[in-house]
VOGU-3710 file (C-alpha; in Angstrom, 3 decimals, decimal comma):
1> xxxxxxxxxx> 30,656/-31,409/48,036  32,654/-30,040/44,944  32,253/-26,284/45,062  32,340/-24,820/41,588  34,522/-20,868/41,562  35,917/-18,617/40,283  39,559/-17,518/41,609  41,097/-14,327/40,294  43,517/-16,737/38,853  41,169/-18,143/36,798
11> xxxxxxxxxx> 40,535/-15,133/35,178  42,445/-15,036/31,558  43,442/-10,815/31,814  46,205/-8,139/31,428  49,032/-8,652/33,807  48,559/-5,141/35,097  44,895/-5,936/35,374  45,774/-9,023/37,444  48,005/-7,530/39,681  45,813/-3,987/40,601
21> xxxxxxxxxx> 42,836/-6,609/41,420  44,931/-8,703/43,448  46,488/-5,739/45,268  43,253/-4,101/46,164  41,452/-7,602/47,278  44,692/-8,262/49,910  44,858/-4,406/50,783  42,614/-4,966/53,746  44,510/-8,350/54,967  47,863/-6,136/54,847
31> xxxxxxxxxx> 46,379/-3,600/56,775  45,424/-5,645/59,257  49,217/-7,039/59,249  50,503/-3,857/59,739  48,572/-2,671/62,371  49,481/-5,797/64,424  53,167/-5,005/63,726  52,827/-1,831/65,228  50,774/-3,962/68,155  54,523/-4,744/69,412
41> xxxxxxxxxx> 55,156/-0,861/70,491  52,413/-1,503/73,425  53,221/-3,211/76,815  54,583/-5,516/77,475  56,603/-4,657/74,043  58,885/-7,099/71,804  60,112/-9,710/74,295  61,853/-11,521/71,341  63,510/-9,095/68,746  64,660/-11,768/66,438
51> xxxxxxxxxx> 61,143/-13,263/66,013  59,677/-9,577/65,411  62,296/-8,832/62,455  60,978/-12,440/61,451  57,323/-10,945/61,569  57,911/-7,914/59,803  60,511/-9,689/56,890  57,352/-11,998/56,467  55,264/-9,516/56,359  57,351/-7,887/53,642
61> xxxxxxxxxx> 57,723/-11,191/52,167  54,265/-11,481/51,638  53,654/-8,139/50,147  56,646/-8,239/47,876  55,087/-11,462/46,127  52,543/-9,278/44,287  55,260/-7,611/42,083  56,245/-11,599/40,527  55,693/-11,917/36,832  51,670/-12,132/36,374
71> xxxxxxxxxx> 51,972/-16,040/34,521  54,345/-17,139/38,224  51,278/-14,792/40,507  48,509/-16,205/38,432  49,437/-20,167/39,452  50,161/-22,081/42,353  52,844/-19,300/43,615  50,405/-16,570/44,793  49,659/-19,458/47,979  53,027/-18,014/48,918
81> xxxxxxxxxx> 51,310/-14,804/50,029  48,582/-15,802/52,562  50,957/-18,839/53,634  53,671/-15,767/54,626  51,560/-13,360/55,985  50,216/-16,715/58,615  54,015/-17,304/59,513  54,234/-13,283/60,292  51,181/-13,458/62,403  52,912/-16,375/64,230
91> xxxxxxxxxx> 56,293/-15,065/64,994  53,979/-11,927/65,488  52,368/-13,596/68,560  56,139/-15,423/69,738  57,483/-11,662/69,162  55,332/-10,596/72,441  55,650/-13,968/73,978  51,845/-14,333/73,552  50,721/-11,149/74,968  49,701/-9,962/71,384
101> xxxxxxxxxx> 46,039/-11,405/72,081  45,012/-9,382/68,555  47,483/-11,740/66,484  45,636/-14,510/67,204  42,660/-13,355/66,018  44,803/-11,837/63,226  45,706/-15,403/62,351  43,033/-16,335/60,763  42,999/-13,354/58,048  45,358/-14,871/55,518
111> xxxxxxxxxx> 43,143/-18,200/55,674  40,141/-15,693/54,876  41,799/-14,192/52,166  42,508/-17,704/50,491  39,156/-19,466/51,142  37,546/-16,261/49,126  40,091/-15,222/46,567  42,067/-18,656/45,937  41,085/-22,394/44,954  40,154/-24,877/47,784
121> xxxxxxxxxx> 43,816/-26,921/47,861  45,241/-23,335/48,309  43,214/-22,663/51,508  43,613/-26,121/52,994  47,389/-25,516/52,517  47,210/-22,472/54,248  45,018/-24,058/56,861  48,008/-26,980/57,653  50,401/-23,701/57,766  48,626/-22,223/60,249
131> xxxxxxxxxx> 48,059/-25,402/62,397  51,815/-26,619/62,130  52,794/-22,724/63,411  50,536/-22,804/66,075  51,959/-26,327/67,055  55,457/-25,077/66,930  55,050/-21,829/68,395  52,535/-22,219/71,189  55,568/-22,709/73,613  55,296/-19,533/74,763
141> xxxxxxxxxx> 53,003/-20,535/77,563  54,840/-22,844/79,856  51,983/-24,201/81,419  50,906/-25,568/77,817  52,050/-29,475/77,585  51,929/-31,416/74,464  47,913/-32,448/74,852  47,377/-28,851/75,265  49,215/-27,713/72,164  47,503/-30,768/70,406
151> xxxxxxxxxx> 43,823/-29,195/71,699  44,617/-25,529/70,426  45,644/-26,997/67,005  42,514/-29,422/66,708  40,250/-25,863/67,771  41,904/-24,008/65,004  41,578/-27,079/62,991  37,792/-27,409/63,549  37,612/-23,808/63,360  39,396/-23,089/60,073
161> xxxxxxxxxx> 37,824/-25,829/58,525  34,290/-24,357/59,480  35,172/-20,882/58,043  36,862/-22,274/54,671  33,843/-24,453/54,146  31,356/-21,248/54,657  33,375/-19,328/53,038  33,248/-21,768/50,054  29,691/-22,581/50,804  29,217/-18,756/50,479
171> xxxxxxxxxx> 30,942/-18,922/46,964  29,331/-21,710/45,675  25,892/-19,594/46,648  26,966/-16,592/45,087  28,401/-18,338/41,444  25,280/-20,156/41,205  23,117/-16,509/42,041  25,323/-14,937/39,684  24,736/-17,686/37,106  21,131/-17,762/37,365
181> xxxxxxxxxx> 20,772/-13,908/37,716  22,643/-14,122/34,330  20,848/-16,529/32,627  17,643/-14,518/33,916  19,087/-11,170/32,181  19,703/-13,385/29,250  16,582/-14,319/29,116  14,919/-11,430/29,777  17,274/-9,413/27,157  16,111/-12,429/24,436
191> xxxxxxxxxx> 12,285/-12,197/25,874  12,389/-7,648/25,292  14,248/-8,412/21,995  11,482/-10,989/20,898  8,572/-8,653/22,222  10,505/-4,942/20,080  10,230/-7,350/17,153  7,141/-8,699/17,192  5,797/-4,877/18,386  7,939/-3,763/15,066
201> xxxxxxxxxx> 5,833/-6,164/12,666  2,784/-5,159/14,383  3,895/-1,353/14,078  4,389/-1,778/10,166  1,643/-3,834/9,057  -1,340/-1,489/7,952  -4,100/-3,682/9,832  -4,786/-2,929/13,333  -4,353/-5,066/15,945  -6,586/-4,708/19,341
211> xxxxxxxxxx> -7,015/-7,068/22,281  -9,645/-7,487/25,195  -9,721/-8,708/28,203  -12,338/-11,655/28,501  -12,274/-12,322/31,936  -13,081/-8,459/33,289  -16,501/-7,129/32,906  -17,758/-5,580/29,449  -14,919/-7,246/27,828  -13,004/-4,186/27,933
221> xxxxxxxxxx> -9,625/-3,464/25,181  -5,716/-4,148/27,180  -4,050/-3,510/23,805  -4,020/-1,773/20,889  -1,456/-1,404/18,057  -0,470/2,015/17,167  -2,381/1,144/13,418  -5,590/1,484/15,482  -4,792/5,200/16,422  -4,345/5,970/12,751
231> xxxxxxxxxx> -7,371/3,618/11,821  -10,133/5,501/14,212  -8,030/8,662/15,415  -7,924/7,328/19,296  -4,707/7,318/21,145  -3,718/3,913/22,984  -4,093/5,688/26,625  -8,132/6,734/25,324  -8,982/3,382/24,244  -7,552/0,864/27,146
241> xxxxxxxxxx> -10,201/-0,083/29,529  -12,906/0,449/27,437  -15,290/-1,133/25,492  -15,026/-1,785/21,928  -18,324/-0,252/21,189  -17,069/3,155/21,379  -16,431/2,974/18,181  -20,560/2,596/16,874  -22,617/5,008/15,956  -25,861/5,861/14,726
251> xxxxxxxxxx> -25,878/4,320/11,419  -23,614/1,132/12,297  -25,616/-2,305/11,162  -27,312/-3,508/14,103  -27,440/-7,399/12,588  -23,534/-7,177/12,279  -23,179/-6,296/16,033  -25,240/-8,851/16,982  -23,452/-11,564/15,189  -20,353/-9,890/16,367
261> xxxxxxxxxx> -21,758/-10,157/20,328  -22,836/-13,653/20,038  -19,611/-15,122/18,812  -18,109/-13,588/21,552  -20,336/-15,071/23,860  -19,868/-18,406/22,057  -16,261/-18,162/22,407  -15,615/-18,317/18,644  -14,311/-16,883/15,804  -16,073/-14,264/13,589
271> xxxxxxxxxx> -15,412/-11,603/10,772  -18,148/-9,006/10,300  -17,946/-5,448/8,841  -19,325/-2,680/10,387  -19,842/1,124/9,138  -17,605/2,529/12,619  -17,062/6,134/13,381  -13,827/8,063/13,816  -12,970/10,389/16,930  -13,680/13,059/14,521
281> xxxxxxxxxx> -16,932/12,045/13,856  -16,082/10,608/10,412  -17,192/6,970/9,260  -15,442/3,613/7,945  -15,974/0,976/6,773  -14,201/-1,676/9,350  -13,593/-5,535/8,725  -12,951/-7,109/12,205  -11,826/-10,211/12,479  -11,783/-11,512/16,062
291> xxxxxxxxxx> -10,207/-14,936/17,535  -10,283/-15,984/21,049  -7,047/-16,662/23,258  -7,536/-20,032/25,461  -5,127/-20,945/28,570  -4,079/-24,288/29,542  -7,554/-25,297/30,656  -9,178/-24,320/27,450  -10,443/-21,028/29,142  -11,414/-18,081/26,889
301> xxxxxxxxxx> -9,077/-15,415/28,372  -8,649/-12,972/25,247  -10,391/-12,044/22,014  -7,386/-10,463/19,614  -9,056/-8,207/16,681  -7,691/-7,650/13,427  -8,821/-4,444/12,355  -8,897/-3,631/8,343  -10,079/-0,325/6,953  -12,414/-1,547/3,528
311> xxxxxxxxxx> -13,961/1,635/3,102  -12,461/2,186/-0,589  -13,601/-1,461/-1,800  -17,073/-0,442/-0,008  -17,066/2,578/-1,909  -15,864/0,688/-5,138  -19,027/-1,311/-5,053  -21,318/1,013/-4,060  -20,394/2,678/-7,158  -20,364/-0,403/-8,957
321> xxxxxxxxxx> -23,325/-0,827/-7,890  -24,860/2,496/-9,298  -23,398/2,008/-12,788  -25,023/-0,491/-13,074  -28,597/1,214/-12,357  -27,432/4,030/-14,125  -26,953/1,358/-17,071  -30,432/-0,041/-16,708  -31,525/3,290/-16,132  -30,270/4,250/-19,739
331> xxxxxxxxxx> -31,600/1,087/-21,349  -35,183/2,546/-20,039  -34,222/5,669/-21,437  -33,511/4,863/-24,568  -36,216/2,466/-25,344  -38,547/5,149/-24,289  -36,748/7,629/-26,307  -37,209/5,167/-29,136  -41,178/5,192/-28,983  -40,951/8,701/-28,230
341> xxxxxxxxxx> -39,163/9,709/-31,151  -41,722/7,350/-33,094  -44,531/9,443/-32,170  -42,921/12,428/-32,681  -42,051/11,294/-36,233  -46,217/10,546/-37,292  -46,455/13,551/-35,771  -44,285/15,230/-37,529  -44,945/13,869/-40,699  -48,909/14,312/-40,954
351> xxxxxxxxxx> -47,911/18,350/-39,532  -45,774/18,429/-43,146  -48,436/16,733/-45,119  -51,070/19,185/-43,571  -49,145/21,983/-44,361  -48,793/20,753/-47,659  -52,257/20,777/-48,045  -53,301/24,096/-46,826  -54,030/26,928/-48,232  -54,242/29,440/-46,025
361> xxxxxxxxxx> -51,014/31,052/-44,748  -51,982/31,332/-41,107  -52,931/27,666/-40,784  -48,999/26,997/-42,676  -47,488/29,607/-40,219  -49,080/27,344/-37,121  -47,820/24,095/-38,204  -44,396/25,489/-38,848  -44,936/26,065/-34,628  -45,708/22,823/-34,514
371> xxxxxxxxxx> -43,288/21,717/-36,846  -41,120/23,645/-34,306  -41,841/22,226/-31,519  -41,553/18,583/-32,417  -38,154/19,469/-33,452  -37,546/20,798/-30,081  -38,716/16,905/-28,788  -36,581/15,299/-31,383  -33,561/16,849/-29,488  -34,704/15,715/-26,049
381> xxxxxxxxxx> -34,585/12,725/-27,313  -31,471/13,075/-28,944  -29,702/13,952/-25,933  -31,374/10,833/-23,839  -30,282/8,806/-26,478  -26,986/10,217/-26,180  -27,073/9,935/-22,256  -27,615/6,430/-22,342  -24,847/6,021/-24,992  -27,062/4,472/-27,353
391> xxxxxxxxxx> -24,952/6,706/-30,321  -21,989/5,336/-31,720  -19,150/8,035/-31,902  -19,035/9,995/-35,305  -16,743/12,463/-35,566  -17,355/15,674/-37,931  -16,764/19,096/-38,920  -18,907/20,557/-35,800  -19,607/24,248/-34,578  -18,404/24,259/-31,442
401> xxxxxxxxxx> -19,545/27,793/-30,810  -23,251/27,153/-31,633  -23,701/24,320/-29,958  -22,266/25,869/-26,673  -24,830/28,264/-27,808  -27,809/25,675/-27,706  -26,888/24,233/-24,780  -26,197/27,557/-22,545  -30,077/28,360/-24,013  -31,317/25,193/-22,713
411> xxxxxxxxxx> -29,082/24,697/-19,469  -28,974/28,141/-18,401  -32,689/27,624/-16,808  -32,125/24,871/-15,308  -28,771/25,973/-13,071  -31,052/27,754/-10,688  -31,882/31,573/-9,921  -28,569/31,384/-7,942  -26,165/30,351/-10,636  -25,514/32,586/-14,147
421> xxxxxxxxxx> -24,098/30,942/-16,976  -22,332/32,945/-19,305  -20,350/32,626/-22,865  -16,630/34,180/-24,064  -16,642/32,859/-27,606  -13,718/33,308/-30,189  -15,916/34,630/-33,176  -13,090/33,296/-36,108  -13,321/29,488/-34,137  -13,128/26,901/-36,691
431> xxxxxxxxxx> -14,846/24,233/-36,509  -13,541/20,732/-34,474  -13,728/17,220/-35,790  -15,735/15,349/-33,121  -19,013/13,839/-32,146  -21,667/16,527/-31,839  -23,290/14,477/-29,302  -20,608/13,465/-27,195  -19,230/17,008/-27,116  -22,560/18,011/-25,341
441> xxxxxxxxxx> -22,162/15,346/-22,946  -18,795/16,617/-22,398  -19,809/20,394/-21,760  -23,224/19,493/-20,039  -21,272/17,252/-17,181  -18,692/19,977/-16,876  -21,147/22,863/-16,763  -23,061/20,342/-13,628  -20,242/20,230/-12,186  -19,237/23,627/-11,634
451> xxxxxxxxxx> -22,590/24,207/-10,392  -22,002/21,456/-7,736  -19,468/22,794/-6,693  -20,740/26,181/-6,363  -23,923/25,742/-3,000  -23,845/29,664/-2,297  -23,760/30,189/-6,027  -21,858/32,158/-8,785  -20,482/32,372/-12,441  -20,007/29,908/-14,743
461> xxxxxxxxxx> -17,947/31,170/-18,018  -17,542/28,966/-21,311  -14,534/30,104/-23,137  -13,896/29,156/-26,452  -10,337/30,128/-28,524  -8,017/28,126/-30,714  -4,380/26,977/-30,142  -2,043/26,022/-33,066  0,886/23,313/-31,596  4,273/24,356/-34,726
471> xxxxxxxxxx> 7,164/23,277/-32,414  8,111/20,121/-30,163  8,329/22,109/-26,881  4,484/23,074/-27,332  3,748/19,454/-28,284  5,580/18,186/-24,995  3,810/20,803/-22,767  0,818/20,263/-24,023  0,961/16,437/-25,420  -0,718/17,095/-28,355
481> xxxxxxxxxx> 0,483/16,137/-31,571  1,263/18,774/-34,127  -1,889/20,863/-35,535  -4,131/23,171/-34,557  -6,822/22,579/-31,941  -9,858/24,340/-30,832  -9,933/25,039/-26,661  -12,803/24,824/-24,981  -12,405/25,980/-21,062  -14,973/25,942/-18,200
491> xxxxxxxxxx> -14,852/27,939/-15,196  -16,577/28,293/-12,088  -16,300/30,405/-9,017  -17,079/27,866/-6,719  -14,818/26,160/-3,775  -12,088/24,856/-6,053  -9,826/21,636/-5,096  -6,814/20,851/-3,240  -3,842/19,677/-5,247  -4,624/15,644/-4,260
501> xxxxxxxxxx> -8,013/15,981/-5,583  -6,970/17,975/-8,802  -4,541/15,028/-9,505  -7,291/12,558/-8,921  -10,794/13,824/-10,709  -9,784/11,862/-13,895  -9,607/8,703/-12,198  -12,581/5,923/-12,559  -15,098/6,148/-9,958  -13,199/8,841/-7,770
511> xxxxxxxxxx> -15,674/11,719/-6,840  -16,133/14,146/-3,611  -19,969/14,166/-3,687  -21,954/12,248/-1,868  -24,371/11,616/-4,426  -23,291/11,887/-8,273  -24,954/13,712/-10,718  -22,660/13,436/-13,693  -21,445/11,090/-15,901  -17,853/11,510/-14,398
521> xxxxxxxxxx> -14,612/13,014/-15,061  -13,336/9,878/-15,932  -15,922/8,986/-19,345  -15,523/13,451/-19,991  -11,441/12,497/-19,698  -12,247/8,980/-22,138  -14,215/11,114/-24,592  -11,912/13,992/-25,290  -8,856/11,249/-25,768  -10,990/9,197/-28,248
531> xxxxxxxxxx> -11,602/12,700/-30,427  -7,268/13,342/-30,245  -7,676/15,972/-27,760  -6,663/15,896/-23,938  -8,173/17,791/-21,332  -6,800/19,656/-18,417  -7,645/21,100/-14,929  -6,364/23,961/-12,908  -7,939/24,947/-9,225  -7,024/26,527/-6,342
541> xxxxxxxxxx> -9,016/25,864/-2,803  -11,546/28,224/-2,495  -10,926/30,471/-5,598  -12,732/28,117/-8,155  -11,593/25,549/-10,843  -10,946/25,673/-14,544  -11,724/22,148/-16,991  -9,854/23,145/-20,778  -10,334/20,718/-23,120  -8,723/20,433/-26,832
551> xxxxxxxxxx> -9,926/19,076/-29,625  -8,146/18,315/-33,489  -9,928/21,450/-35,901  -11,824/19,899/-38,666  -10,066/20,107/-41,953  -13,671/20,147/-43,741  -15,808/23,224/-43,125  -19,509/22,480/-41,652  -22,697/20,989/-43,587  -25,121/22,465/-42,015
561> xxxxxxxxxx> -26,204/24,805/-44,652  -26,090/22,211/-47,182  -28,180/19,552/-45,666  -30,844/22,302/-44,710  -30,950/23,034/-48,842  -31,360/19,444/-49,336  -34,004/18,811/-46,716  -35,991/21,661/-48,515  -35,740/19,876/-51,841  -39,363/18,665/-53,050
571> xxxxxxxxxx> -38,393/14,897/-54,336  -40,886/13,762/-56,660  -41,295/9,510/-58,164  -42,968/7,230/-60,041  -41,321/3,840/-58,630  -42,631/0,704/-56,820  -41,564/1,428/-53,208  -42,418/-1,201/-50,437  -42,549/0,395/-46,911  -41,878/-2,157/-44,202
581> xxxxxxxxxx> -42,562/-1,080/-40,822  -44,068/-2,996/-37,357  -45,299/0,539/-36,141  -48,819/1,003/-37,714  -48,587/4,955/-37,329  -45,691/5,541/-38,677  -46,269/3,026/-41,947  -49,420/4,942/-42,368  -47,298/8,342/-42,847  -44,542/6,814/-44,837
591> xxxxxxxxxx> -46,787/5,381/-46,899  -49,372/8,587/-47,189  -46,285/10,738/-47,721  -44,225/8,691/-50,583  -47,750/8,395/-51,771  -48,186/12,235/-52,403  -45,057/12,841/-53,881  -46,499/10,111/-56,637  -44,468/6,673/-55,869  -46,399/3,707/-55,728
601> xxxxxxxxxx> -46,538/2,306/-52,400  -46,882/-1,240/-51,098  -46,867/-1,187/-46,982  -46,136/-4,628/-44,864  -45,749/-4,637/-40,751  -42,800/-7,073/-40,944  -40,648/-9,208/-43,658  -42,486/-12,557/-44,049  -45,857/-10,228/-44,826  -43,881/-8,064/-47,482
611> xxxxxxxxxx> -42,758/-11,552/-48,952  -46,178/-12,685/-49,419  -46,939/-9,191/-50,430  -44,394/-9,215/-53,097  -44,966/-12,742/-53,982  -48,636/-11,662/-55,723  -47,290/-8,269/-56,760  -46,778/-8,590/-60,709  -44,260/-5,644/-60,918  -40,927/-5,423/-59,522
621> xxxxxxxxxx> -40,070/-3,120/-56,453  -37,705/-0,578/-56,965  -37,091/0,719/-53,431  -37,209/-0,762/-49,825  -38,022/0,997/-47,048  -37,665/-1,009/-43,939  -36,815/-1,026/-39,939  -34,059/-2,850/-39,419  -35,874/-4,530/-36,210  -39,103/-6,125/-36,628
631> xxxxxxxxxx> -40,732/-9,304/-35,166  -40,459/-12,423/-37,738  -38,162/-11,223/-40,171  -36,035/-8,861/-39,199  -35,241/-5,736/-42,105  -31,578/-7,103/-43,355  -32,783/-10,814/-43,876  -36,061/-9,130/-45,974  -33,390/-7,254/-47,927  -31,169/-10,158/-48,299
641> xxxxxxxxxx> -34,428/-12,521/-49,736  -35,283/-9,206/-51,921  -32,353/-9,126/-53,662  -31,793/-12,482/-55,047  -35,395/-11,337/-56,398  -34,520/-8,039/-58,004  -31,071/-7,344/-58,417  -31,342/-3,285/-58,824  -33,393/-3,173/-55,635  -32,768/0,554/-53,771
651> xxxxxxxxxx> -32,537/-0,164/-49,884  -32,586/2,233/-47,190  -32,958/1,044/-43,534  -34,646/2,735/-40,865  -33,823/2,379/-37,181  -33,787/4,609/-33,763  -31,005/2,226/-32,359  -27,920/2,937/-34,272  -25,917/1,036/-32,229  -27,643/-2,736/-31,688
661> xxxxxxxxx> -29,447/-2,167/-35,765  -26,566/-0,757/-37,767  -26,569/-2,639/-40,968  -23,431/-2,525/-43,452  -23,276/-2,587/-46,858  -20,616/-5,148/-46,903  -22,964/-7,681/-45,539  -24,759/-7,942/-48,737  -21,685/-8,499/-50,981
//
């Protein structure tokens, strides 16, 4: 059997390195030497002197060959050392004429030290040594003929071969153990490196990662990635052991669970989303993905979850989805605003032709009420028009203070008995150049919400002042371009916001109620930008929050006073006017009313009926009066097929939908 090993002089190392091993592997063998010299002191003493100094020189001898040069001690010449230290042992036992009985046993020490320390030619050397000693110096015993010398050698023979093949045998063992015990470290070392970086990956992706134990009743979780301690607020040593269903609740989809439950049963992949609850009692939205683990028998051992917090994209389309019925919502409102405003306008119209009519001042006095009223209705509508963005943008020379005035009047009772709304108006404000009505959608939202965010009510103060930007370190602070700017600043004393939700309330679709009642911070933020202003906000938690906005002042003073002048102007004609109109009312008082003031009406419910109309009509028309949307014919293709009839044609269009009817002049060049 070829016994693989390891000798020391096998080992490529530092001569001093070399030597101190060797020395401290033999120290034990030397010892023994020693002791055996001093062995010779006891009766019957040294009965041959010259063989003892032989003994101890070898002994010497022996010891001395450590100090050779490491590359001669390192090769074939450190068999010098066990193969002197036999001799000594020899001469040893002819030293006391064989009374020594310790040497013999001593004999067998160097051939120990070579079988474990040196390579296997080295101890078989030191084995024939030994045997050829013994041979030759076995005369001590007189008795002892040739066959008996020959027996003693073939016993030590035997019994040197015995202990350098177990000793070897015990090598072999221990290389191989050492081997295997190496690669096993190896392996293992590879096997803990593999498993840190797989846990690493695990540990940095943002999904978590859970695993449960199939074969154990109620399928309960062996392993969870520290993501699912910062997905649902659980440590690792809470969750293992149990079941996954800790983490439902009250309002978790039933039909989800069950689909979830079955495929687990079914031993099958599945990916359902459930509404799950937080150890704080908080709720998100969870996308679990699950996939069973099979062993070599195609045995469902393990379900591994992938765990995936959705709750923004749930959020994202739950707002989604209520923009949407907030846009259908607004269609509704303004169609009904539409045939509101209608009715208010017959009304309004036969009121003025009453009053027109009477006599009495009372009677005048009460339809000015009325007169009043209706107005009142005009601006509901107004505003629901404006709600439901059915108003294209039309910037103007606007009194910001009076129409913070109109809408504190109006808005102030409906805050509540709990909330008091209150002005701080700059008296010498000029006006701004922006939409009227999207200004009041601006200052409504931000007026509801500082009374959201005030449950125990409070104060809300409108503050009004202006700001003139001269220099480039105001326009950096305050991005504005150069030019003065009227402020406009809302504050409540309500539970203000943290810094990361002050940096976030201008975002789309970001809000911290529950259940909206604005239009947003987002369209307020949109609106103000399209005017040239920019808006601001400054809060502190629990003291309250301030919204300033600016806006560019309006290098054209107001025309309010102007158009009321007009309005009161009596007009007074004796042209052909054709009134168009699908709603029978309101023809009726266009028609009554142009009548009175002495034009000459002709009245159609849509454009093919004014074409016949006109068709038998022997005079020319000198105005047109028409909605812009009718059934048939709509009011700019009537215009268009009037005016290849008369050239001088006057044509003003009437419409409640600005936005969808708006009809430009360019269109008919």
């Amino acid at each position: 059997m070829r016994i693989p090993q390891r000798s020391i002089s096998d080992v490529p190392q530092g001569r001093d390195t070399y030597r101190r091993e060797l020395i401290y592997r033999s120290l034990p063998f030397l010892a023994i030497g020693i002791l055996m010299e001093f062995s010779l002191l006891l009766p019957p003493g040294v009965t041959s002197p010259s063989d003892a100094w032989w003994s101890v020189a070898l002994l010497f001898a022996s010891s001395a060959f450590f100090f050779l040069p490491e590359r001669v001690l390192s090769g074939p010449a450190n068999l010098l050392i066990p193969v002197a230290a036999t001799l000594s042992t020899l001469m040893l036992i002819d030293a006391s004429d064989g009374a020594n009985i310790g040497a013999r046993i001593a004999i067998f020490v160097p051939l120990l030290w070579s079988a474990l320390y040196l390579k296997p030619w080295k101890s078989a050397v030191t084995l024939l040594t030994m045997l050829g000693a013994i041979y030759l110096t076995s005369n001590f015993q007189s008795s002892l003929d040739t066959m008996g010398r020959l027996r003693l050698v073939t016993t030590t023979a035997l019994v040197g071969a015995l202990v350098i093949y177990a000793l070897h045998a015990l090598r072999y063992g221990a290389h191989f153990a050492t081997l295997d015990r190496d690669h096993m470290n190896a392996d293992l070392r590879e096997a803990i490196r593999e498993v840190e970086r797989h846990d690493e990956l695990i540990n940095n992706i943002s999904q978590g990662v859970m695993i449960t134990d199939f074969l154990v009743t109620d399928n309960p979780i062996s392993y969870t990635s520290p993501s699912v301690e910062k997905l649902t607020g659980y440590t690792r040593a809470e969750m293992i052991g149990r079941n996954c269903r800790m983490l439902q609740g009250p309002r978790t989809n039933g039909e989800s669970i069950a689909t979830l439950r079955e495929a687990i049963r079914e031993g099958r992949e599945c990916l359902v989303e459930l509404l799950n609850y937080r150890k704080d009692g908080s709720t998100f939205w969870n996308s679990i993905s699950i996939t069973p683990v099979h062993d070599s028998t195609g045995r469902v051992t393990n379900f591994v979850g992938v765990l995936t917090d959705v709750t923004e994209r749930h959020e994202l389309e739950e707002r989604l989805s209520q923009s949407q019925k907030m846009e259908v919502i607004g269609t509704l409102a303004a169609g009904m605003a539409h045939d509101f405003n209608n009715s208010l306008l017959v009304i309004r119209g036969y009121n003025s032709l009453l009053a027109t009519r009477l006599n009495d001042p009372q009677l005048v006095a009460l339809t000015q009420h009325v007169d009043d009223a209706v107005h009142q209705a005009s601006e509901v509508t107004h505003r629901l028009l404006a709600y439901s963005r059915r108003i294209e943008a039309h910037p103007s020379a606007t009194d910001v203070n009076q129409l913070l005035t109109e809408i504190v009047a109006m808005w102030g009772r409906l805050l509540g008995d709990k909330v008091r709304l209150e002005l701080d108006l700059d008296n010498a404000l000029p006006d701004a150049f922006v939409d009227r009505a999207h200004l009041e959608q601006v200052v409504v939202n931000l007026i509801t919400n500082a009374n959201d965010a005030m449950p125990q009510g409070g104060v809300v103060v409108v503050h009004t002042d202006q700001v003139a930007v001269e220099s480039e370190p105001q326009v950096e602070a305050l991005d504005l371009a150069l030019g003065r700017y009227v402020r406009v600043a809302v504050t409540d004393s309500g539970i203000g916001m943290d810094e990361d939700t002050r940096q976030r309330i201008f975002e789309p679709f970001f809000t911290t109620k529950a259940h909206g009642t604005g239009l947003g911070l987002a369209t307020v933020a949109n609106i103000v930008h399209e005017s040239g202003g920019r808006i601001e906000a400054t809060s502190t938690l629990g003291h309250g929050s301030t919204i300033r906005f600016y806006l560019p002042k309006s290098d054209v003073a107001s025309r309010s006073d102007d158009t009321e002048i007009l309005a009161r102007q009596v007009l007074i004609g004796n042209e052909n006017v054709l009134v168009v109109e699908d709603l029978d009312p309101a023809r009726e008082l266009l028609a009554d009313a142009l009548g009175s003031h002495g034009y000459h009406v002709l009245s159609a419910a849509n454009g093919r009926e004014a074409c016949e109309l006109v068709s038998h009509f022997n005079y020319p028309v000198d105005i047109l009066v028409t909605d812009v949307d009718m059934p048939e014919m709509g009011g700019a293709e009537l215009a268009r097929t009037l005016l290849r009839r008369y050239a001088d044609l006057r044509v003003i269009f009437v419409s409640g939908f600005s936005a969808s009817d708006l009809v430009y002049e360019e269109d008919f060049k």
